[in-house]
N, C-alpha and C positions, 0 to 999 in steps of 0.2 A: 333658381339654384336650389331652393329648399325641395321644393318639389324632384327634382331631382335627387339628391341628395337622401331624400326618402326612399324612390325606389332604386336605390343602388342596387347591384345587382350580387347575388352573396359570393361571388367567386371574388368579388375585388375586395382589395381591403378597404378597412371602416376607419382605420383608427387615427386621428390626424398626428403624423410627427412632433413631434416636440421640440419647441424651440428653446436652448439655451437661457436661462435667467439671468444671469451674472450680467450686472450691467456692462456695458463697455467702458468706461470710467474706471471702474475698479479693477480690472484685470492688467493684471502687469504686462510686464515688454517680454519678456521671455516666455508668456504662453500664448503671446500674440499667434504662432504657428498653429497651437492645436482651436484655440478658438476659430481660425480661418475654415479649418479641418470642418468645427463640428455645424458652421452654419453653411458649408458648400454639401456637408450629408444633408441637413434639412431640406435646401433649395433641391436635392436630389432626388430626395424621396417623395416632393411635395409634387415634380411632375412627373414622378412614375404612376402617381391616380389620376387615372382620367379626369375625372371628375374638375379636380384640382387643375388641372393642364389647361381644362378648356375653360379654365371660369374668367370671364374679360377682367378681372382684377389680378391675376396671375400675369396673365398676357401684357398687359398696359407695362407691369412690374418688372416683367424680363424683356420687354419690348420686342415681342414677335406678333409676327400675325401669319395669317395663314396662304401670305405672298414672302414670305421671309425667306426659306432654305430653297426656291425651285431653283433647280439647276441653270435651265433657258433665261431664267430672267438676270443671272448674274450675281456675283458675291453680295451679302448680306449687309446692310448700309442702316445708319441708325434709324429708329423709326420715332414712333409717339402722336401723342394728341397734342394741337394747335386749333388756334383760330383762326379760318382763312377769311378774307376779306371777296366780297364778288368784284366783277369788274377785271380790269387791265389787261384785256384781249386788245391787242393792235390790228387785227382783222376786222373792219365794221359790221355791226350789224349784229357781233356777240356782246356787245354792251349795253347797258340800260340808257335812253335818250334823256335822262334828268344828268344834271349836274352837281356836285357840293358834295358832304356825306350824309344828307340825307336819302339819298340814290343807294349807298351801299348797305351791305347787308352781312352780318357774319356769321359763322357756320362753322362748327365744331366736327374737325374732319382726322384721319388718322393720315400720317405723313408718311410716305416708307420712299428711301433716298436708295435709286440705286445706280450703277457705274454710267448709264447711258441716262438714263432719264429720273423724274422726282414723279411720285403720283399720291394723289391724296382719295380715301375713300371713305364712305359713310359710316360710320362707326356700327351703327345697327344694325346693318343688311353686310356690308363687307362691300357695299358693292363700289367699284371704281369708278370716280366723279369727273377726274383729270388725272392728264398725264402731260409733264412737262417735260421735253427732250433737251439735253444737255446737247449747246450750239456753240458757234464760234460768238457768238455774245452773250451766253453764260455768265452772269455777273451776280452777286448778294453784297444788298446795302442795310445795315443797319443802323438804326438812331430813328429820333422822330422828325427830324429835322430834315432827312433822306426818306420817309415812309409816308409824314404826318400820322402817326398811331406811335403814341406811346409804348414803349420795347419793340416797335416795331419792327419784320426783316422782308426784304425787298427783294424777290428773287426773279431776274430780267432773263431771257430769250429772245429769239427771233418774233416769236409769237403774242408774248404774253409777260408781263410787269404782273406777279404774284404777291401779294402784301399778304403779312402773316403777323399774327399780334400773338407777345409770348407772356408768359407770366411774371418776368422782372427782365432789369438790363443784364443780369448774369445769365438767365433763360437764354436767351436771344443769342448774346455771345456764344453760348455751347450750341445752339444750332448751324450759326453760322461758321465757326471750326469746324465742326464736325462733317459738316457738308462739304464744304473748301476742301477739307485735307481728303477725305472719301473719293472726291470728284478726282482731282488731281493724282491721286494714288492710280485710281482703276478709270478714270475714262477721262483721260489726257488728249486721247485721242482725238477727240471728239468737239477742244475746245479751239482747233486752229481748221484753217480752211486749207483744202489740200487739191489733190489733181483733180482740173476740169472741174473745178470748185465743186466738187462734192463737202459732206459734211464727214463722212470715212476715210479712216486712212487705206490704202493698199494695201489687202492682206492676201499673201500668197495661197494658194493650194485650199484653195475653198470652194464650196457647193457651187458660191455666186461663179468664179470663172468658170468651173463647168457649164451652167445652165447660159453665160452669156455666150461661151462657144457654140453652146448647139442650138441659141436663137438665132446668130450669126450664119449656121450652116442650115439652118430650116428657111430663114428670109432667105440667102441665096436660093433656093432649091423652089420658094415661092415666087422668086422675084417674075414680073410678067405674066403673074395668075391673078392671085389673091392676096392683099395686102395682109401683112401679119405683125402688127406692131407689137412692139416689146412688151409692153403693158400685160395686154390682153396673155401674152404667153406666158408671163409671170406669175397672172394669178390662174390661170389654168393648170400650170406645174406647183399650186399650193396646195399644202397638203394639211397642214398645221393651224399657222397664222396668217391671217391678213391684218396688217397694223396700216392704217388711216390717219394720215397729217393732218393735222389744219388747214392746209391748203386747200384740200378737196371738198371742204365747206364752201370755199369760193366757185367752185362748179356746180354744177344741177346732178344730181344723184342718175336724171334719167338720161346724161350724155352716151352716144353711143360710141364704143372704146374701137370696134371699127368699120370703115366706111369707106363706098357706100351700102346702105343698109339692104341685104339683100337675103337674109332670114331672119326678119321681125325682131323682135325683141330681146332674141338670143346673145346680142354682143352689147348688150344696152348695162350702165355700170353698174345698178341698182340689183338688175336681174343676177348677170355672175354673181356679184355678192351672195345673194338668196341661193341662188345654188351650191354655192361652195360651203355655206352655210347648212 
C-alpha cells in the first residue's frame, strides 16, 4: 500500500479527506442531521480514490468485495471475515479420517451470502474455496452447545454441516439474522421442495423452457439414430457458466456423458468440460 501510495499517478488526487473532530459525545440532537451529512461526504470521497477503494481495509469496512454488485450472481447479501472450521462434508471421502478436534483445522475465509447460495474465499488471492447452495434443509444453529466452538454458527444443507466461529455471542447473533432474514427475503424459493422434487420453483417464460422444448424436439428428431441425453445438450448450448454440485464428486470425471462410445473421447465428462473451457 505504501508503495503504492508512492507512485500515485499525478492526475489523481493526493490529499486524504478529512474526517470531522467533534467527538460524537459532544454534539448535540439537533445537528445530529448535519453530522450524518458530513461523515457520509468523507465515506464519499474516500472511495472516489482508487487508491483508497481498493485497500483491503476499506473493503473489510464497507463490506464488499469484488463478487458483491455482479448482476448474474444476485442482490447483494452481508459479507465479512470468519473462521471456518474444515470438515462437515456428508459426502465420504471429503473429510479427514481422524476423529475429535484435533482433526480439525480453521481458516480465516471471507463470507459473501447471497439469495441462492453462501460461498467463503481466501482472503489473499479472492479466490473461491466453497460454495454452499441454499436447500430445502437450509438451517443455522447457533450456541456452543449446538456447534461445540464457542460463539459458534452451524450452517446445515443437503451437503455439508459448516461451523463458523465468530468473535463474541453478539457476533454470531448478527450473522445469523442477517443470513435468515436475506435467505428468506430473496431466496425462499429455494427452501421448500417443489414439482418432481426439484430444488426450483417453476418459473415461467425462461431460457430453461425454451432450451428443454428444443432438446424435447431434437431427441424426437434423434430418436432411433443417436442417443442425445439431456445433459450432454445442456452443456453443449453453454455459453457462460457451467456450475458443478457435489454430487458429481461421487462420479469419475472420465464417465462418458453418452453411449455407446463411438468417437473416443469426445463425449467423455472431463473432456467437454476442457472444451467448453
Amino acid at each position: 500500500h505504501t508503495v503504492r501510495r508512492q507512485s500515485i499517478k499525478r492526475g489523481e488526487p493526493r490529499q486524504m479527506p478529512s474526517l470531522p473532530h467533534t467527538a460524537e459525545s459532544t454534539v448535540r440532537e439537533e445537528h445530529f442531521s448535519s453530522r450524518r451529512k458530513q461523515l457520509e461526504d468523507y465515506l464519499t470521497n474516500i472511495l472516489k480514490m482508487p487508491m483508497y477503494r481498493n485497500y483491503h481495509g476499506t473493503m473489510e469496512f464497507v463490506a464488499v468485495s469484488q463478487l458483491s454488485f455482479i448482476h448474474d450472481l444476485g442482490p447483494k447479501g452481508i459479507e465479512g471475515f470468519i473462521m471456518k472450521r474444515s470438515g462437515g462434508h456428508r459426502i465420504p471421502g471429503l473429510n479427514c479420517c481422524g476423529q475429535g478436534r484435533m482433526c480439525y483445522r480453521w481458516s480465516k475465509r471471507w463470507l459473501v451470502v447471497k439469495d441462492s447460495f453462501l460461498m467463503y474465499m481466501k482472503p489473499d488471492s479472492g479466490a473461491i474455496s466453497f460454495v454452499l447452495l441454499v436447500d430445502k434443509e437450509f438451517n443455522i444453529k447457533i450456541g456452543q452447545r449446538e456447534t461445540e466452538t464457542k460463539y459458534g454458527l452451524q450452517i446445515d444443507n443437503l451437503s455439508r454441516s459448516l461451523i463458523l466461529k465468530c468473535n463474541s455471542y453478539r457476533h454470531a447473533q448478527w450473522w445469523r439474522q442477517g443470513i435468515d432474514e436475506f435467505i428468506r427475503k430473496h431466496g425462499k424459493d429455494f427452501l421448500t421442495e417443489h414439482r418432481f422434487g426439484s430444488y426450483a420453483a417453476v418459473q415461467e417464460n425462461t431460457l430453461a423452457k425454451c432450451l428443454v422444448s428444443w432438446v424435447v424436439e431434437y431427441e424426437d428428431e434423434c430418436a432411433g439414430h443417436v442417443p442425445c441425453p439431456l445433459p450432454v445438450l445442456c452443456l453443449q448450448a453453454t455459453s457462460a457458466v457451467v456450475f458443478i454440485h457435489l454430487y458429481f464428486l461421487r462420479l469419475s470425471p472420465e464417465i462418458f456423458m453418452k453411449r455407446p462410445v463411438v468417437e473416443g473421447n469426445r463425449w467423455r465428462l472431463d473432456c467437454i468440460l476442457k472444451r467448453k473451457a
